[in-house]
N, C-alpha and C positions, 0 to 999 in steps of 0.2 A: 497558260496559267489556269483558265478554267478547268481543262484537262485533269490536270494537277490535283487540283481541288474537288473534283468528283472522283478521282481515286481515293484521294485521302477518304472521304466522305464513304465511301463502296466496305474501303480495310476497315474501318470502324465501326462500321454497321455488322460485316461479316465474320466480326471476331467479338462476341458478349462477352467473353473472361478479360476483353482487352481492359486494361485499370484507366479509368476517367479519371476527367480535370477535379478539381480540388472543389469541395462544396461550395466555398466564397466564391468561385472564380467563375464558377458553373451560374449560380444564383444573379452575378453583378452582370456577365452575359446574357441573361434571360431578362430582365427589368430592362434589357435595353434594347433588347428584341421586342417585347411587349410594348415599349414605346414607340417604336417605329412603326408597328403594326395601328395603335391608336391614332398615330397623327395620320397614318395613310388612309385608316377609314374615315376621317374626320375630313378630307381633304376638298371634300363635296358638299359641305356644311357652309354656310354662312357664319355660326361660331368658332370660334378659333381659343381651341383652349392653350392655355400658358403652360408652356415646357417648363419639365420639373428638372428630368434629365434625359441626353438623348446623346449621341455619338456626332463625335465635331463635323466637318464638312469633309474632309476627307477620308471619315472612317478608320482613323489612327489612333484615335480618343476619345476618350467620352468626356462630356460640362455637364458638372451640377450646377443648372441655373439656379433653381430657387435652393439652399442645401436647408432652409427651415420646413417648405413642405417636404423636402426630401426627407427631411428627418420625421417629421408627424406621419407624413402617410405613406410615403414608398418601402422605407425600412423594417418598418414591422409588419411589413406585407411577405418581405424574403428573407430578415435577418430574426426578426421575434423580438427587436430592440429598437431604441431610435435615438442612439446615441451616433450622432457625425462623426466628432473625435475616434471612435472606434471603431469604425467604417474607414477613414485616413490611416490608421494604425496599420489592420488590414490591409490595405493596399501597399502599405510601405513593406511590411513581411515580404510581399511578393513580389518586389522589386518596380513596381508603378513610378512614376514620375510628378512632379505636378512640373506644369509647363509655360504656366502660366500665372502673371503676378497678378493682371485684374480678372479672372474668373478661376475657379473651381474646375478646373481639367487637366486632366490626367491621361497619362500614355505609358504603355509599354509596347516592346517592339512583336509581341506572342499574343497580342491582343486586339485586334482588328475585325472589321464588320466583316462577316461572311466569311471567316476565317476559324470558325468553331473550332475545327479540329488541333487551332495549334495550341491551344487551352492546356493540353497534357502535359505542351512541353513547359510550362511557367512552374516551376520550384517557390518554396519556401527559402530563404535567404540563409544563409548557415552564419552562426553565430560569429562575430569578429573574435580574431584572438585576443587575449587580453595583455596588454602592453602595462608589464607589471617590472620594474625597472628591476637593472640586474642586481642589483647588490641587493636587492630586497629578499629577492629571489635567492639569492645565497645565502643570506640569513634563515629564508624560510624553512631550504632545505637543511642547515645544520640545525634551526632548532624540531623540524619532525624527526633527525637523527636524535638529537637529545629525547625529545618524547619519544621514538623508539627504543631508544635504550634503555629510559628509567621504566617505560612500561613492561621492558624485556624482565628490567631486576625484579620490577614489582610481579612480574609474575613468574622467575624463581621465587621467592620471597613468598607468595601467596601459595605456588605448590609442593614449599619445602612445609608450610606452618599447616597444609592439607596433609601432607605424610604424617605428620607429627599427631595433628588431630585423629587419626586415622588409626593411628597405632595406640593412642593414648584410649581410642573405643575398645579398639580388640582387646590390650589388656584389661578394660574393665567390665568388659562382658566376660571374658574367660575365668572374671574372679567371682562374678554371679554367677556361673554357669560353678564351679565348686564351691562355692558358699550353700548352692538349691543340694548339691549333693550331700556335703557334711549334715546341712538338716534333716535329707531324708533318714541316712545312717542312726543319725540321734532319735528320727521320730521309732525307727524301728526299734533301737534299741531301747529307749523309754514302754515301749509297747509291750517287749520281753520282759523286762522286768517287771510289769503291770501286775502280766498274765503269770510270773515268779508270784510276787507278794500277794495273789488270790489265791494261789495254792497252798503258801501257806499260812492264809488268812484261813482255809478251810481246814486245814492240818491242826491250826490251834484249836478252833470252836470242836474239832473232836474230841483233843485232848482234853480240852474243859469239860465237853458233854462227859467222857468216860472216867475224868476222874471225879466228876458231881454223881455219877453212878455210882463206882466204887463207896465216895464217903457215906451216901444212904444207904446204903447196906448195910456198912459198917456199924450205924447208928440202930439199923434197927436189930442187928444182933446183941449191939448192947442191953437192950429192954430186954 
């Protein structure tokens, strides 16, 4: 068994890209390390401090003895929270146990003292199926048939009223598009005629000039 277990210990040191235990699982291992370490330097002491939490007698579990310090002062040490309830939540995700009615302990079979490495093997619990009865379930399915279908119509319906709108543009841009022409025709055409009525706007003011010449002449041969 030891054996065993400093292999394991060897492969996981000797492989860094190997993928580690899950942060909670990682984190709940470590507080219980850390406590075993405290009560064992403490062991020489005449004080005896009161266990918060610590791994059962056979190293199969861990007991939250106090779960109210636990919650003040352990929890926002490794979670950044100190809510209990959701510390239990957690452990139930990953398949924990509670094992007992009058204390706070918990067990899984991936989870044992000096047993770090089997950490990787502990999963997240996959979601139950949902037991959604059958005739519901046939209804459910002919009515997304129904909502596929009228979604289907609605959208012929939406890209028959797009063609429409579509062609209803182009004819009315191609009737601005010779409307802009006829007006330019007309502005030329007004412009020719302009450039007409000042020639002979100038044609008459000659004929004026040269027959107001003629009559003084004629006037003064009269005397």
């Amino acid at each position: 068994m030891m054996s065993n277990k400093m292999s394991s210990n060897y492969s996981s040191l000797s492989s860094p890209k190997a993928k580690g235990p899950a942060p909670f699982l990682a984190k709940t291992y470590a507080l219980l390390e850390e406590g075993e370490e405290e009560e064992s330097g403490e062991e020489g002491c005449s004080r005896r401090r009161k266990k918060i939490v610590s791994w059962n007698d056979e190293g199969t579990g861990f007991v939250v003895w106090s779960p109210a310090e636990f919650s003040d002062l352990t929890l926002p040490r490794y979670f950044k929270h100190n809510n209990f309830s959701s510390f239990i939540r957690q452990l139930n995700t990953y398949g924990f146990k509670k094992t007992s009615s009058r204390r706070w302990e918990f067990k899984h079979e991936k989870f044992q003292r000096g047993y770090k490495q089997m950490l990787m093997e502990i999963t997240r619990k996959k979601s139950e199926p949902s037991v959604f009865p059958a005739f519901l379930k046939a209804s459910s399915s002919s009515d997304d048939h129904q909502d596929h279908h009228h979604h289907h119509h609605h959208q012929i319906m939406n890209d028959g009223s797009s063609a429409v709108d579509e062609e209803s543009t182009n004819v009315h841009r191609q009737t601005l598009i010779e409307e802009n022409q006829n007006l330019r025709r007309e502005k030329v055409e007004l412009q020719t005629q302009i450039a007409q009525f000042k020639d002979l706007q100038i044609k008459l003011l000659d004929c004026i000039a040269q027959h107001s010449g003629t009559s003084d002449h004629k006037e003064t041969r009269l005397c």
